[in-house]
C-alpha positions as CSV (number, residue, x, y, z in Angstrom):
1,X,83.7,91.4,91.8
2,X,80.5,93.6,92.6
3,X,79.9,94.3,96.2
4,X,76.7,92.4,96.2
5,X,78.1,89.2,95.0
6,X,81.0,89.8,97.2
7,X,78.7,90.0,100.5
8,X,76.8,87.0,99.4
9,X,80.4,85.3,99.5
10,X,81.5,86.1,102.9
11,X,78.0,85.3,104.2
12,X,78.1,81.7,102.4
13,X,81.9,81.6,104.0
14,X,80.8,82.6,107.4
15,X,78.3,79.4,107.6
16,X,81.3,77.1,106.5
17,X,81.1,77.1,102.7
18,X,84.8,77.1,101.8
19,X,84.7,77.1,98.2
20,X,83.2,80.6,98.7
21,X,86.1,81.6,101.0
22,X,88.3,80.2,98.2
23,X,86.4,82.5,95.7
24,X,87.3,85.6,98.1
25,X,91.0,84.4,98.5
26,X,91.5,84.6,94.7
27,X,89.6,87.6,94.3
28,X,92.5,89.4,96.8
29,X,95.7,86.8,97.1
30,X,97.3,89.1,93.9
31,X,96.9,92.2,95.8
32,X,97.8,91.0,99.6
33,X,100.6,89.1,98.3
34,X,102.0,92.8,96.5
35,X,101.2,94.5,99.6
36,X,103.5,92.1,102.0
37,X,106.3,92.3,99.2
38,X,106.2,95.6,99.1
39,X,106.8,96.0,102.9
40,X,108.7,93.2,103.6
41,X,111.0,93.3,101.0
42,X,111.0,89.3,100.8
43,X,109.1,87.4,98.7
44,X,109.6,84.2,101.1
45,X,108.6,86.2,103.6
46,X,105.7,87.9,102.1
47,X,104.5,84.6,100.6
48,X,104.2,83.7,104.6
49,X,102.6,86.5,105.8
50,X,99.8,86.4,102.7
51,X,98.6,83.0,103.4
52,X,98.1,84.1,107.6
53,X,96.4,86.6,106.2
54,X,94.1,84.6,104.7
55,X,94.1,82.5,108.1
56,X,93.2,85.1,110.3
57,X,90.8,86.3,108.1
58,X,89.0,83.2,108.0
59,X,89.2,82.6,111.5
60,X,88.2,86.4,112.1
61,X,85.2,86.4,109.6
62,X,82.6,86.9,112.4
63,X,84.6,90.1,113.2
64,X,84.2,91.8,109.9
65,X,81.8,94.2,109.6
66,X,80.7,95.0,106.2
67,X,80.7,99.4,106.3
68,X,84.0,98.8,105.1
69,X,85.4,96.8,102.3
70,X,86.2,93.2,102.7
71,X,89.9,94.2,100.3
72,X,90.5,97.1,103.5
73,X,89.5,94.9,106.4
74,X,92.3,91.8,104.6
75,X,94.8,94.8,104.0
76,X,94.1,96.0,107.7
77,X,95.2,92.3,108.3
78,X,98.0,91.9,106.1
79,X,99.8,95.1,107.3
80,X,99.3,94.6,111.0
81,X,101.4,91.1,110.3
82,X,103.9,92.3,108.2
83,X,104.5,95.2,110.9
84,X,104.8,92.3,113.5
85,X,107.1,90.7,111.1
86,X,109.3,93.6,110.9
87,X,109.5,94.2,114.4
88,X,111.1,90.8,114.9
89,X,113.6,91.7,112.1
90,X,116.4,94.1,111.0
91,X,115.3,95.7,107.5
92,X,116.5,93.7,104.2
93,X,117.4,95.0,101.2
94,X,116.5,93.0,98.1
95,X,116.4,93.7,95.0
96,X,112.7,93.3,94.3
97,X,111.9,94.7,91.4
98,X,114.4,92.5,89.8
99,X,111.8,89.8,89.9
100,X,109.4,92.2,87.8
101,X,110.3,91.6,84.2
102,X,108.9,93.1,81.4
103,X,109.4,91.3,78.3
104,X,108.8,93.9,75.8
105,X,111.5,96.3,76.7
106,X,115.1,96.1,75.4
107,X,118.3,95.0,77.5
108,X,118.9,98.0,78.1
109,X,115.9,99.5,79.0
110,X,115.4,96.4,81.1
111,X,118.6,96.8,83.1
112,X,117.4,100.7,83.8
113,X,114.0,100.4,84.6
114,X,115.5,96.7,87.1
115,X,118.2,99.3,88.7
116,X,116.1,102.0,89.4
117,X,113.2,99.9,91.3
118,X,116.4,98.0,93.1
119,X,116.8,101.7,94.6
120,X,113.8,102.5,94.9
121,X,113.0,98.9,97.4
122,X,116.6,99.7,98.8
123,X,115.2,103.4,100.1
124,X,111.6,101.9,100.9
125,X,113.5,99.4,103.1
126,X,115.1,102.0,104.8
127,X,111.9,104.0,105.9
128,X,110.5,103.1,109.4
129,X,107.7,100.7,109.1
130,X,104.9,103.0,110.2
131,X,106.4,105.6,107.1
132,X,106.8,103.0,104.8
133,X,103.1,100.8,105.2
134,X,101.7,104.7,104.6
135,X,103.5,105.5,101.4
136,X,102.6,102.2,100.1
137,X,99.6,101.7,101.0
138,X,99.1,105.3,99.0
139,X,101.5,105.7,96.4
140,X,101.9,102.1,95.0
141,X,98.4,100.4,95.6
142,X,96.6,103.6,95.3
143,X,94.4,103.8,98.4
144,X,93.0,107.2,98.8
145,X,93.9,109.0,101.9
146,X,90.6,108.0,104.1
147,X,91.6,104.0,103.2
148,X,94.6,104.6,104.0
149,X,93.9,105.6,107.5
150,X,91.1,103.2,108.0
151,X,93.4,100.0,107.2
152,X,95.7,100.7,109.8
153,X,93.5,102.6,112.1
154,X,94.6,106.2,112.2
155,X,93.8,109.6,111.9
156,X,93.7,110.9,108.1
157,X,96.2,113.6,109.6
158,X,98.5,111.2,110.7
159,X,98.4,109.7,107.8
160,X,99.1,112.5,105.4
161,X,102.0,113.6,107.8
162,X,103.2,110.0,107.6
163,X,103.3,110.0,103.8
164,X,104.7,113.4,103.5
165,X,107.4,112.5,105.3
166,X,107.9,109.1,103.7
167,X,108.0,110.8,100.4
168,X,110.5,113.0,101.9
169,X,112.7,110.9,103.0
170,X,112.6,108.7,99.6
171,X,113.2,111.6,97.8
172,X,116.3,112.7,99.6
173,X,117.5,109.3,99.6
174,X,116.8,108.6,95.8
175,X,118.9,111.7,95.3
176,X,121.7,110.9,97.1
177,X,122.2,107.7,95.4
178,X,122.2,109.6,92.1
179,X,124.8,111.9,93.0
180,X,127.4,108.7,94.3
């Protein structure tokens, strides 16, 4: 969705028009949905936290101002919830990527590439919640260091110190679960 077209929708939405608030929701449910996963670690639970996200959003609408990106103003959103949610709860370990199947690749290859990413949500479940919103907001959605920082309202340098350490700490702990 273009910019232009997507201003034209949250203007429609902010003077009631909720078909056009339903045109933004599918435009970012996919993406809000992976990032609660991702830091929750429960699909149940990141399922929840998606559709307040939405919510707030649409009760916030008036709030958003458009120098930013609608996607990093819902993501701002989304991760200040599932750090709320996270605070109220001790960390789970689930096997997430078990849910993420790719047809095309053989048993075995399957089993490999499903054990690997059941470490890999295992030691993201472990980081601190500040540590582990940075590194996935970076290294598994791809936000660039400034977008990073401007969802959850930091300093880039915090940010960078936050992922450096959060790759840090999953590297360590990847390793030692190779050498058990």
């Amino acid at each position: 969705m273009e910019r232009a077209e997507e201003i034209q929708l949250i203007a429609r939405s902010r003077r009631g028009d909720s078909t056009a608030f339903g045109q933004l929701i599918d435009q970012h449910k996919g993406h809000v949905l992976r990032v609660c996963v991702r830091l929750l670690g429960n699909l149940e639970d990141a399922k929840d936290v998606a559709q307040e996200t939405f919510l707030q959003a649409f009760l916030g609408l008036e709030r958003f101002r458009e120098e930013s990106r609608f996607s990093t103003w819902l993501y701002r959103i989304a991760v200040n919830l599932c750090q709320n949610v996270l605070r109220r709860q001790s960390p789970l370990v689930e096997p997430l990527a078990a849910s993420f199947r790719d047809p095309g690749l053989t048993p075995e290859a399957s089993l490999l590439r499903r054990e690997r990413g059941w470490r890999v949500d295992q030691a993201l479940q472990r980081l601190s919640p500040e540590l582990r919103v940075a590194v996935v907001l970076r290294d598994v959605l791809g936000f660039s260091y400034a977008e990073v920082a401007e969802s959850l309202g930091i300093p880039l340098g915090t940010v960078k110190s936050r992922i450096s350490a959060a790759r840090w700490a999953l590297r360590r702990d990847l390793e030692e679960s190779d050498e058990l």
